[in-house]
C-alpha positions in Angstrom: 29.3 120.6 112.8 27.4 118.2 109.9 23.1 117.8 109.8 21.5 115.4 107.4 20.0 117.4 105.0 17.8 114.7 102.5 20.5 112.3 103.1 23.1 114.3 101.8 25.6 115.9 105.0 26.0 119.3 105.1 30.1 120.4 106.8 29.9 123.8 108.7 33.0 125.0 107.4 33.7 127.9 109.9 33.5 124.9 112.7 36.0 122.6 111.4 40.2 122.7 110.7 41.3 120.3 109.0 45.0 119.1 108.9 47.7 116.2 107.9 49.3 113.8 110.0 53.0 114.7 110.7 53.2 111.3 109.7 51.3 110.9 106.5 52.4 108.7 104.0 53.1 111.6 101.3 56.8 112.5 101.3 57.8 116.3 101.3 61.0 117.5 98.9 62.0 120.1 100.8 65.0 119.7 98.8 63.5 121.0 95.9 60.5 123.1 97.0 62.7 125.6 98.4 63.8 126.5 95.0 60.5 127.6 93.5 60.8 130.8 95.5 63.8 131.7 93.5 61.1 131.8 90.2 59.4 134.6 91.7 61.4 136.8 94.2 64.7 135.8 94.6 66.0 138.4 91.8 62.8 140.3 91.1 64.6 142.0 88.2 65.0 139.1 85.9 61.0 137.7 86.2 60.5 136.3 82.7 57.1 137.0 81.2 58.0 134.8 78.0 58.8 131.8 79.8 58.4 129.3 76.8 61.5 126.6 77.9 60.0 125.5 81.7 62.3 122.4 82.5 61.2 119.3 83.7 62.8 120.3 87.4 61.2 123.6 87.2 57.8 121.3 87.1 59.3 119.2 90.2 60.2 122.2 92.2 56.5 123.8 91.5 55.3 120.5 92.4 56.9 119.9 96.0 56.1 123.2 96.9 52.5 123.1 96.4 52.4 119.5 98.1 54.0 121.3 101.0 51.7 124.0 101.6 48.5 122.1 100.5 49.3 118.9 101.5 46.2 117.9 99.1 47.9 114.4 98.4 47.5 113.6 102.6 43.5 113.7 102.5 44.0 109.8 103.2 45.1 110.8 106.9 43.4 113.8 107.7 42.7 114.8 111.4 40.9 117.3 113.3 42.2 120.2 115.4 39.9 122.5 117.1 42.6 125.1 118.0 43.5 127.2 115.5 47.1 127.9 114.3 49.3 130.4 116.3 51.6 133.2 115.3 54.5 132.8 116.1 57.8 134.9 115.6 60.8 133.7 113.1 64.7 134.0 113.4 65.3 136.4 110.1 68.4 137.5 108.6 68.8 141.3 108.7 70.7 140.9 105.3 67.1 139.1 103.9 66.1 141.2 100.6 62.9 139.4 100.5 60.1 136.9 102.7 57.3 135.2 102.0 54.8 133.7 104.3 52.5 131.0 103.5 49.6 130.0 106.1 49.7 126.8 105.4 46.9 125.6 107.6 44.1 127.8 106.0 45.6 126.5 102.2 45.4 123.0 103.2 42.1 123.6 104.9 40.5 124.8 101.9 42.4 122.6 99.5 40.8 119.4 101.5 37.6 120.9 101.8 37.4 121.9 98.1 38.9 118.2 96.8 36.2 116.0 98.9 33.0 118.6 99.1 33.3 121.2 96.3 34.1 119.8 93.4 33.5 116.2 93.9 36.1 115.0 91.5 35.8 111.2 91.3 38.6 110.9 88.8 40.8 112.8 90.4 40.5 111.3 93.9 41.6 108.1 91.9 44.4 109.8 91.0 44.7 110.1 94.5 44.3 107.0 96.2 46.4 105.2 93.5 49.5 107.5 94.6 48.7 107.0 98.2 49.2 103.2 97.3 52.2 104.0 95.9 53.6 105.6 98.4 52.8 103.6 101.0 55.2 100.9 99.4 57.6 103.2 98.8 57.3 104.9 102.7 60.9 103.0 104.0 62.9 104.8 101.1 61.5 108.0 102.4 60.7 108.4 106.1 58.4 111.1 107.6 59.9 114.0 108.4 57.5 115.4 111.3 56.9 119.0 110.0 53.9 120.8 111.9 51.2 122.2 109.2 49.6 123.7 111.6 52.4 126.3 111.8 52.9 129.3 108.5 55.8 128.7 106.6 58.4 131.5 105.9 61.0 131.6 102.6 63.4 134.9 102.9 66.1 135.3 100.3 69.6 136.5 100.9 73.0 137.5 99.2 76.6 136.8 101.5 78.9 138.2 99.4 78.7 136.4 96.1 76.4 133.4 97.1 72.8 134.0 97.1 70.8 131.9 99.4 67.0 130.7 100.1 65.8 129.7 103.5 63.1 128.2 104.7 62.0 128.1 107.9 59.2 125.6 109.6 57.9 124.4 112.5 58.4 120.7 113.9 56.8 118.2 115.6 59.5 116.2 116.9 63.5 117.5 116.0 65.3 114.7 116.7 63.2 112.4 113.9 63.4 115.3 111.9 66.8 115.4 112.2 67.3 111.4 111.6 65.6 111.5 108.2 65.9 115.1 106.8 69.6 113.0 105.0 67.0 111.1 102.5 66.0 114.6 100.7 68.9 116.6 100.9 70.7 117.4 97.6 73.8 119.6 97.2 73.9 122.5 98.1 71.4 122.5 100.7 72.0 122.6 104.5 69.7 121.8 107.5 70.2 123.3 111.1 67.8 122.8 114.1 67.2 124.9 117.1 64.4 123.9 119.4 61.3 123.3 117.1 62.2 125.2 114.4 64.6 124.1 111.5 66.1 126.3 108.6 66.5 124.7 105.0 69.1 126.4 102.8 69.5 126.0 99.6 72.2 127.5 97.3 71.2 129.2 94.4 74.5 130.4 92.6 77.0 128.3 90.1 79.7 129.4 92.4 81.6 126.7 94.5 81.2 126.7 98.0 82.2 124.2 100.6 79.7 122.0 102.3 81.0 123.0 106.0 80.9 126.7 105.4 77.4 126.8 104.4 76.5 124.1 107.2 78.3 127.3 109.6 76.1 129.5 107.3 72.9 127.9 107.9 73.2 127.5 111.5 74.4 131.1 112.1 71.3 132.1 110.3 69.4 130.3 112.5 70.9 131.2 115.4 71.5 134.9 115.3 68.5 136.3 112.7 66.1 138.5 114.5 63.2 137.1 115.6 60.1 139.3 114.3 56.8 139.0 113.1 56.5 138.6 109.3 53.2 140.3 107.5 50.4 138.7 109.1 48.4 136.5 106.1 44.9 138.3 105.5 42.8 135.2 106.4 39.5 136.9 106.4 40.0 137.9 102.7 41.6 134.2 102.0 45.0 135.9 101.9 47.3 133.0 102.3 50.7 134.0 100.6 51.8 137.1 101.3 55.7 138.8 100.2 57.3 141.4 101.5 60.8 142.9 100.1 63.1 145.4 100.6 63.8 145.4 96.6 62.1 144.6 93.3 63.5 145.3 89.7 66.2 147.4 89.6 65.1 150.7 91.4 61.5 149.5 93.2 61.6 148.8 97.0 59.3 148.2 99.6 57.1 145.4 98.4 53.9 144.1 99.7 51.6 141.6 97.9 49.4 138.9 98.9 47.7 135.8 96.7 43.9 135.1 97.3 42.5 132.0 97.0 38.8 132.4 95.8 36.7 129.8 95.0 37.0 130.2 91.4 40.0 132.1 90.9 43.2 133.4 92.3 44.0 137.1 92.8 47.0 139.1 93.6 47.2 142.1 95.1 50.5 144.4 96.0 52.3 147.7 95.8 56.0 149.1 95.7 57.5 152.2 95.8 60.2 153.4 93.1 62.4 156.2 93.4 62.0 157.1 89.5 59.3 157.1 87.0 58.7 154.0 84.5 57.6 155.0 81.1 54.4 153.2 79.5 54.5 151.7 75.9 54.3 154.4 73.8 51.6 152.3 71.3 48.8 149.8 71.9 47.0 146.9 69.8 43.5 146.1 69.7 43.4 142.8 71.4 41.2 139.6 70.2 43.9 136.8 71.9 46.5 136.9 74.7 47.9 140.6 75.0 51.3 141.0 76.8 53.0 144.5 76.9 55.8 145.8 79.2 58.3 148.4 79.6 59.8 146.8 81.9 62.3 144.4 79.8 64.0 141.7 81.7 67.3 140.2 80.6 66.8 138.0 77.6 63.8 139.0 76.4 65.1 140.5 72.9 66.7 137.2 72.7 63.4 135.6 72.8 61.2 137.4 70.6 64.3 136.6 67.8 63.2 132.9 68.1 59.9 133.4 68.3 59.4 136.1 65.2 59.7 135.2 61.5 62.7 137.7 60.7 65.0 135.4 59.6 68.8 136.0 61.3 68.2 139.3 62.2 68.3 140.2 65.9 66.3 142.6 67.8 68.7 145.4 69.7 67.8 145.9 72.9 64.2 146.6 73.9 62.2 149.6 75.8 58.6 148.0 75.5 57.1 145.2 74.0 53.1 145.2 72.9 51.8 141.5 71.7 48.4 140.0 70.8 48.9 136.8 70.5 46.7 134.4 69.4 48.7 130.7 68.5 51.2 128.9 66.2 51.2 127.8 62.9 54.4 125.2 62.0 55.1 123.8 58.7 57.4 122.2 56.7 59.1 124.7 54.0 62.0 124.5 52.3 64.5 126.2 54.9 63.1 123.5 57.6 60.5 123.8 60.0 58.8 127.0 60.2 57.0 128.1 63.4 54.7 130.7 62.6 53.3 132.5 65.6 49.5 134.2 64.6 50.4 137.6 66.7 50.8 141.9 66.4 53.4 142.8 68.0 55.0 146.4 68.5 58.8 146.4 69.4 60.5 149.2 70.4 63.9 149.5 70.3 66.8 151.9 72.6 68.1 152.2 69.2 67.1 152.7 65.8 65.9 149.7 64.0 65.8 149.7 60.3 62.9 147.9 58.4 65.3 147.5 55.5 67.7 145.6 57.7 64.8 143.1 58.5 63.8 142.7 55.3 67.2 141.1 54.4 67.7 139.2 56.9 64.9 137.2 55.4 65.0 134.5 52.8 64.1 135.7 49.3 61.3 133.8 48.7 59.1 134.9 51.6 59.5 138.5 50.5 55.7 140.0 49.4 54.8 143.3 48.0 54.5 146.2 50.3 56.7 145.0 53.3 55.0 142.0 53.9 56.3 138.5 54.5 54.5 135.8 52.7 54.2 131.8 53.7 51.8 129.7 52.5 49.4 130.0 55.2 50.4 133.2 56.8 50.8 136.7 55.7 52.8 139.6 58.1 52.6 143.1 57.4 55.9 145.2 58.5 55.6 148.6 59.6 58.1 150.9 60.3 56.3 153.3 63.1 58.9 155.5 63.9 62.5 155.1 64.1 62.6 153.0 67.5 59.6 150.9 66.3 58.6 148.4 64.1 55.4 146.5 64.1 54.9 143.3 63.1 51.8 141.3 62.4 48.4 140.1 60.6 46.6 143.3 61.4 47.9 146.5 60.8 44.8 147.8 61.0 44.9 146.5 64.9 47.4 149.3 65.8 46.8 152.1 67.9 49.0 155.0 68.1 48.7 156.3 71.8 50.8 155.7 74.7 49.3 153.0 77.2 48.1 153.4 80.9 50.2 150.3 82.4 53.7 149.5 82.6 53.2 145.8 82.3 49.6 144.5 81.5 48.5 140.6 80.2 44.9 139.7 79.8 42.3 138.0 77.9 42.0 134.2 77.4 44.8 131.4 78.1 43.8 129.1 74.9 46.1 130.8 72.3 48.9 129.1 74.5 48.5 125.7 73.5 45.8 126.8 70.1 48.8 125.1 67.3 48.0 124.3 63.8 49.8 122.1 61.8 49.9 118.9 59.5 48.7 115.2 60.9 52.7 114.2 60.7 54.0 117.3 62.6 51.0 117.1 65.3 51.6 113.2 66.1 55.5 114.7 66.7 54.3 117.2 69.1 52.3 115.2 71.2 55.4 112.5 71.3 57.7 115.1 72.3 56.0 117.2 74.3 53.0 115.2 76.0 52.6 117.8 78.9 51.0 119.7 75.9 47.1 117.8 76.4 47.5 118.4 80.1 48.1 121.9 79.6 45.4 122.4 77.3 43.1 120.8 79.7 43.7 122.8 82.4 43.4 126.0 80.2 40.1 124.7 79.2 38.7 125.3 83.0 40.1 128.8 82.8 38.2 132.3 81.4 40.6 134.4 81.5 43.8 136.1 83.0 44.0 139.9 84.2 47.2 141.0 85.2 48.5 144.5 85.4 51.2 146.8 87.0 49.9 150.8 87.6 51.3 153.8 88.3 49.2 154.8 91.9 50.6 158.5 93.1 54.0 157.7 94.6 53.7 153.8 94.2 53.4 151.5 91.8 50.4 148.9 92.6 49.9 145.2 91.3 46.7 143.6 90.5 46.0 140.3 89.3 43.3 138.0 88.4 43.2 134.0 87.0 39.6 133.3 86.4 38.3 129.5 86.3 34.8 128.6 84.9 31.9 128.5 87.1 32.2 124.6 87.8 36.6 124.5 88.0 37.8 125.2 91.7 41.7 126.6 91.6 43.0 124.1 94.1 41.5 121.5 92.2 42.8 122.2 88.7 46.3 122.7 89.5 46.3 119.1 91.4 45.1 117.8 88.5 47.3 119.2 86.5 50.0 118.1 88.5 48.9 114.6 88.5 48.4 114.4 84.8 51.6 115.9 84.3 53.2 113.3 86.2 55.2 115.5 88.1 53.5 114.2 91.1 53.6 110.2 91.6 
């Protein structure tokens, strides 16, 4: 329902669904958005906290997902529904480890409603219309595929024997076109079968071989004999509208359930699990002024990581039991040994084993060796600090530690901006933004961002998840992240 109101028209949201042509002019990847899942949930025990090398397909595959569900890039050929979507019941593999459901209707709903009334972007509805023009011309190369947005999307991963699969399932508008053009997107190792309206994607997530007619037989078994049930109903009323559920998560946790909320100037999670033992909390803290990251839960690689990313020379980190870091940016300069990156950080590492500060200490060139275990550059000073025989702390502050054990298992907060805060010379900065452009982008989305909350918490027998991404008063979620997108040029 709309009223003139002064001349400006006021939308009665609760009275209006808004959806996209099955035969808008925006192409979906399904190809590709089906691997995104595999980021998050596919195998929970490796999540990577300290993901610094993203590739450029990572940023594709986050991409066509988020076109998928939102559709945002269809607002050119919207139409309106007045039903509202149904439930309806999925084919799912009793072998599935994990789901997740997306109601897509309510995400593009909002995402439309928030692009065109909300936060009234001008520049990027240009951004908008110029890649609808470009995709009209390019339209032939990639035909519509029909998919009904109407209907929640489900992902569920699975292991057959040594192959671990995603699928995702969705709901069509018309099979048999689906079926004629579904070719254009495929890429190996991805299947499509079709029974009635509904059609699985599979997509192959292993480096082991496997021949294209056994996972075709695969995909259609999967299709044909999962179990049709009901998967976690989406919590619209609370803007619920992804929602997991899993048998598994790290290496002893089980029974998963989370949701993501989309508020109107944030995104929160929310979730639980049960695990069969109890997780032990960093044993120190740090007094926090940046980004603070902690975890006991160490996934594989992470030791690895914090080698590249610390000035200790060529000595590597055993492996880990807890990591505590305040970070708060990068300093890189030229020195004689080659570029330095210097991150501005406390950190407290603690080892399985014993570390030994005198170990570290040689491991470092000569020259950068300062009185009273500290490591001196020209710009930056590190204290080293040998805690206790497991532990070693590292930093600017020594002053910022504090010697008592932690209430999370895995906590990040504070502000975003240290991430892309680097100092360095005019040279050296002109190299960074040639090599690695994305960089402005980023930093422009972090600027319409206040801060980030996330936390795991021992809760009686369970363990529960909370998270919060906070975006200034005048930054709408939806909006930033197509934006960021665009600018990224990810999406074109």
């Amino acid at each position: 329902m709309s009223t003139e109101n002064g001349g400006i028209q006021m939308i009665d949201r609760s009275a209006t669904s808004l959806y996209p042509s099955s035969r808008g002019i925006f192409r979906i990847h399904f190809g590709l958005a089906i691997k995104i899942l595999i980021c998050f949930t596919s195998n929970p025990g490796k999540i990577y906290f300290y993901g610094m090398q993203i590739k450029s397909r990572l940023l594709r595959i986050i991409t066509i997902l988020f076109l998928a569900v939102c559709g945002v890039l269809s607002l050119v050929l919207l139409e309106v529904f007045g039903s509202k979507p149904k439930d309806i019941r999925v084919p799912i593999p009793a072998k599935a480890n994990w789901v997740v459901r997306i109601d897509a209707a309510s995400l593009l709903k909002e995402s439309v409603y928030t692009v065109l009334f909300d936060s009234q972007d001008e520049k990027l509805l240009q951004s908008i219309r110029d890649i609808a023009e470009n995709r009209v011309e390019r339209e032939s190369e990639y035909p519509p595929l029909y998919i009904n947005f109407r209907s929640e999307m489900v992902f569920y991963g699975i292991q057959d024997d040594r192959h671990r699969f995603v699928g995702m399932l969705i709901q069509l508008e018309n099979a048999e076109l689906f079926r004629q053009n579904i070719g254009a997107y495929l890429e190996d190792g991805q299947t499509v079968a079709v029974k009635g309206t509904t059609a699985l994607l599979l997509n192959k997530m292993d480096e082991f071989p496997l021949n294209k007619s056994i996972q075709q037989k695969l995909t259609e078994n999967y299709l044909e004999k999962g179990t049709f049930r009901y998967v976690r109903q989406s919590q619209r009323a609370d803007n619920e509208w992804i929602s997991l559920e899993a048998k598994s998560f790290l290496q002893t946790g089980k029974n998963v359930q989370a949701g993501l909320h989309f508020e109107p100037h944030a995104l929160r999670l929310d979730g639980r699990y049960e695990l069969d033992e109890t997780l032990a909390q960093p044993r120190y803290d740090l007094k926090s002024t940046g980004l603070f990251f902690s975890s006991a839960i160490i996934p594989d690689g992470l030791a690895d990581s914090i080698n590249k990313l610390l000035p200790t020379g060529s000595y590597q980190f055993p492996e880990l039991q807890a990591v505590t870091m305040d970070y708060n940016g990068l300093v890189i300069m030229n020195t004689n040994h080659g570029i330095q990156h210097l991150p501005q950080l406390n950190a407290i590492l603690e080892s399985k084993t014993p570390v030994s500060l005198e170990e570290i200490k040689k491991s470092i060139p000569v020259e950068f060796i300062g009185p009273n275990n500290t490591l001196v550059f020209p710009t930056v000073t590190y204290h080293l600090q040998q805690l206790d025989p497991k532990t070693i702390f590292i930093g600017l502050d020594p002053n910022s530690i504090i010697r008592k054990p932690q209430s999370t298992v895995i906590c990040i907060k504070g502000k975003l901006n240290p991430l892309v805060n680097i100092k360095a010379d005019r040279l050296i900065t002109m190299g960074i933004q040639l090599m690695v452009p994305q960089l402005t982008s980023a930093r422009s989305f972090i600027e319409h961002t206040k801060s980030v909350d996330f936390s795991i918490k021992r809760a009686g027998k369970s363990y529960k998840v909370s998270g919060n991404l906070e975006f200034v008063n005048d930054a709408y979620p939806l909006s930033e992240i197509s934006r960021l997108l665009i600018d990224l040029n990810v999406i074109q």
